[in-house]
N, C-alpha and C positions, 0 to 999 in steps of 0.2 A: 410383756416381753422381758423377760431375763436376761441379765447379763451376757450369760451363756450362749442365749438365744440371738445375741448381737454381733459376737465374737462369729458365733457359727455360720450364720447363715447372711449377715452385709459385713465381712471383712473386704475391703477391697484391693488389700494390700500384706502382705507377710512373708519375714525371711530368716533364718537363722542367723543370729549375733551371736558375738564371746568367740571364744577361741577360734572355732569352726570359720568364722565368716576373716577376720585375722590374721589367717595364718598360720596361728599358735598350737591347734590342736592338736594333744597326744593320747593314748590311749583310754585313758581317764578322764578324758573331757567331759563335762554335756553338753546338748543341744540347745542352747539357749533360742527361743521362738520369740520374735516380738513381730507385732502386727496394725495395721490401722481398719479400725470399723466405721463406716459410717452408718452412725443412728438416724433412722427414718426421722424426715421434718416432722411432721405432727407430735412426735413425742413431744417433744418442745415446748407442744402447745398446750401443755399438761401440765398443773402446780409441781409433778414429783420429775425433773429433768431426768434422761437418762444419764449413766454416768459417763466421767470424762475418761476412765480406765477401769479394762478389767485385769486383773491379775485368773491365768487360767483361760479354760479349763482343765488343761491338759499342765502337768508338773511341766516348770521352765518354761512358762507361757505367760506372756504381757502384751496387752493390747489398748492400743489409743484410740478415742472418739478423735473422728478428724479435723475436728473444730482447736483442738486441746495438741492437738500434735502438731499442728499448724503455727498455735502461739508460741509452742517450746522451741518448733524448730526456728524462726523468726528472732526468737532471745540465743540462737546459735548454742542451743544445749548441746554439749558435745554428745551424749548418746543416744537422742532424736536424729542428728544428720547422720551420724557412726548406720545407724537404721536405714534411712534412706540410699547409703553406699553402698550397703551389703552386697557383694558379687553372688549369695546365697538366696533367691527368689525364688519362695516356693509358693507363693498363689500371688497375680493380678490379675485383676478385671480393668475396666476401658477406664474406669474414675483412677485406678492408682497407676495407670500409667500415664494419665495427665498429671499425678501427683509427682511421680519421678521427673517426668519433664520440668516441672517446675522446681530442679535440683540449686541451681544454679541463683533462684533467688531469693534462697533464703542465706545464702551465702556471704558476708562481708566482713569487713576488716576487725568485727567486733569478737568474730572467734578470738584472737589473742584475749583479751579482755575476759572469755566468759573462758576460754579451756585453761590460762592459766590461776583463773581465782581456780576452779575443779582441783588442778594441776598441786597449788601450794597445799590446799588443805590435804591435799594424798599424801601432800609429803613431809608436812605437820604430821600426820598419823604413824608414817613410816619412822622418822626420828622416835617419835615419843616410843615407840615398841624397839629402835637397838636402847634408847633410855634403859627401857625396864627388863629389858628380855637378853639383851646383847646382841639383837638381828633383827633386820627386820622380815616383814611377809613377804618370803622374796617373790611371790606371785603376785601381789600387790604391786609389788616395785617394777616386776618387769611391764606390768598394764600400766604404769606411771610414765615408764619410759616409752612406751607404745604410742602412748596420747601424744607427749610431748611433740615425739619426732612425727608423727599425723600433722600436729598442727604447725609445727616446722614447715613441712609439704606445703600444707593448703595458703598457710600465708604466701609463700615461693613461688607456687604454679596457678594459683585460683583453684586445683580440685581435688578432692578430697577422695584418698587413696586410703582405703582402710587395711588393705592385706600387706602385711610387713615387707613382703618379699624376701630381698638377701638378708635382711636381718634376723629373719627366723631363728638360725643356733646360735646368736649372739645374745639375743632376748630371750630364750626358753635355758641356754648357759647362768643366764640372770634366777630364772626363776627355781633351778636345781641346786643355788646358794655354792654355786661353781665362781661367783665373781667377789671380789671384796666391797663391801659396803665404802669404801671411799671413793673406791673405783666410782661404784655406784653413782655416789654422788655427784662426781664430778662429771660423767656424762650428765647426769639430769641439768647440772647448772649449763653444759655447753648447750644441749639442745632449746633449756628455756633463752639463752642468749642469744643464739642464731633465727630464734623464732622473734624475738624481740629486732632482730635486726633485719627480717626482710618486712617487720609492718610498714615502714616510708612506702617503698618500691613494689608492695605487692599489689598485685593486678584486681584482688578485690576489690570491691567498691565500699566505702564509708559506711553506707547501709546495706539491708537486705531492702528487694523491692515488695514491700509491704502491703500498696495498691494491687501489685498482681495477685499476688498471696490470695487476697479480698476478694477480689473479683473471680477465682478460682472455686472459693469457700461459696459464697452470695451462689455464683450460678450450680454450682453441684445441689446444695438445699433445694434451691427451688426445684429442680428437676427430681429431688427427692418427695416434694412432694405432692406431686402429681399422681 
């Protein structure tokens, strides 16, 4: 069985990310495609594992074994849940919609922690380029400040809202190099500090619920392979 042949035929889950699923999209966008496949159990039982991701088939297509999209989403990777949010759902089967249901526990306090390490290094990257260049990639930066204020949210409310809303021409303003790069900054530092200030009070829990995670993964396999 093929990659290909994994993405194709056991996806159980796919939706369009990036601009499209955000908010952001303007005429030049692409469709950004990411997806979850479950590989049949018996693979497994094979020295050559299948893999944990395929990049493709189709240009702007990425897709996760469910095992592997399970552990990323658990370590609160921000563009594993950013996936799971998507308002853009274009194929589930009865496995990913027990996968969606289980939105909520992969969920916990540790987002601050993993979106703002993501967070610094974007913006290490963004400095180093007004360094050498005198600007930076203002479409970088507006995805910088997208995150930030996402994980602002999710610490606030417990859920994770990925479509910008009113902030649309204020962030797409950012990325047409319409705002001043101090400006810039200085948003980015209020929204890391307001994120930092609802982690006491927010409604997540300390962890993600990990055992259910397990018990999700354990019972799908087995029935996979049957």
């Amino acid at each position: 069985m093929t990659p290909e042949d994994l993405v194709r035929d056991h996806t159980i889950y796919s939706c369009v990310m990036g601009s499209r699923a955000f908010g952001l999209a303007t005429e030049d966008s692409d469709t950004d495609r990411r997806g979850v496949f479950l590989a049949p159990t018996p693979l497994f039982w094979r020295f050559d594992k299948p893999p944990t991701h395929v990049e493709g088939p189709a240009d702007e297509q990425f897709g996760w074994e469910l095992e592997r999209f399970c552990e990323l989403a658990l370590r609160v990777n921000p563009n594993v849940l950013e996936c799971l949010h998507s308002p853009l759902v274009e194929h589930i089967d009865d496995t990913g919609r027990e996968l969606l249901a289980l939105r909520g526990a992969f969920l916990s306090r540790q987002a601050h922690q993993t979106f703002m390490r993501y967070a610094i290094g974007r913006r290490k990257k963004l400095e180093a380029d007004v360094r050498q260049h005198g600007a930076p990639r203002w479409k970088h930066a507006m995805h910088l400040l997208r995150l930030l204020g996402s994980c602002r949210d999710l610490l606030r409310t417990g859920e994770l809202v990925i479509d910008v809303g009113d902030e649309r021409e204020s962030l797409l303003a950012v990325k047409w190099g319409e705002v001043a790069w101090p400006r810039v900054e200085s948003w980015m530092t209020r929204l890391a500090d307001e994120a930092a200030a609802a982690v006491p009070t927010s409604p997540l829990p300390p962890e993600p619920d990990r055992a259910r995670v397990e018990d999700f993964l354990v019972r799908t396999r087995r029935a996979s392979a049957r």
